[in-house]
N, C-alpha and C positions, 0 to 999 in steps of 0.2 A: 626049743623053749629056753630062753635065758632064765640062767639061775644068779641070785642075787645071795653072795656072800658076803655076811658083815661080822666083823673083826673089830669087839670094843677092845678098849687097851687102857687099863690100869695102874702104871707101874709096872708094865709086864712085858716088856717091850721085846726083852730077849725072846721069850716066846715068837715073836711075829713070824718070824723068816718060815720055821719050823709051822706056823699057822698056813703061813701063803703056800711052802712046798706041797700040804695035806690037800689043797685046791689044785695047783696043780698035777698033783699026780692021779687025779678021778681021769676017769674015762670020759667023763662029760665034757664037752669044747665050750661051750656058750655061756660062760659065766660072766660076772661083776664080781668085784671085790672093793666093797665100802671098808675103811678101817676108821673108826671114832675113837678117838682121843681125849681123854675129860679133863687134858689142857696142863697136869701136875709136870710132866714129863715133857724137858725139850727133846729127850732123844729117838722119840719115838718117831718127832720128825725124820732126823734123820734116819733112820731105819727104814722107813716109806720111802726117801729119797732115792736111797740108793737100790731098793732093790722094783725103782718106779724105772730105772733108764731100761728092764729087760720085760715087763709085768706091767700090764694096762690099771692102776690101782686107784681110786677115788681115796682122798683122805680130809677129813674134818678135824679142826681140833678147836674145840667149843670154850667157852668162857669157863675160866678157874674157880671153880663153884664148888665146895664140900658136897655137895649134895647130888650134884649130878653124876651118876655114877650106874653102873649096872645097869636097870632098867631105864631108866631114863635115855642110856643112851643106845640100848636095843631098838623103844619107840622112833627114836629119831632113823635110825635107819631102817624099820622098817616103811617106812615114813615115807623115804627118800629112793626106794627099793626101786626101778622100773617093773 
């Protein structure tokens, strides 16, 4: 059964790596990894980028919107989940 991890991002970018290792290191094989962006942050790109050439990762980075944040962008990935 494919499990569907999603990974919003805040201004919290440093976090990510340390997010994505906590997935890889389950016992579970069959996962996604959505990561949402609510656009503040260019770095988050690159953090996606680079840890995308070893790591299969979907990444959104949505319109620069005060508002879109947290839940907002939990819905969209549950949203977007398989």
């Amino acid at each position: 059964m494919l499990m569907t991890v999603a990974i919003t991002v805040w201004r919290r970018e440093r976090f990510l790596p340390h997010a994505i290792q906590s997935v890889l290191d389950q016992t579970h094989e069959d996962w996604e990894i959505l990561v949402y962006s609510d656009g503040w942050s260019r770095w988050t790109r690159r953090v996606v980028d680079e840890l995308r050439r070893d790591i299969p990762i979907s990444y959104k980075r949505l319109p620069r919107r005060p508002r879109l944040r947290g839940n907002h962008l939990r819905r969209l990935a549950l949203e977007e989940a398989r």
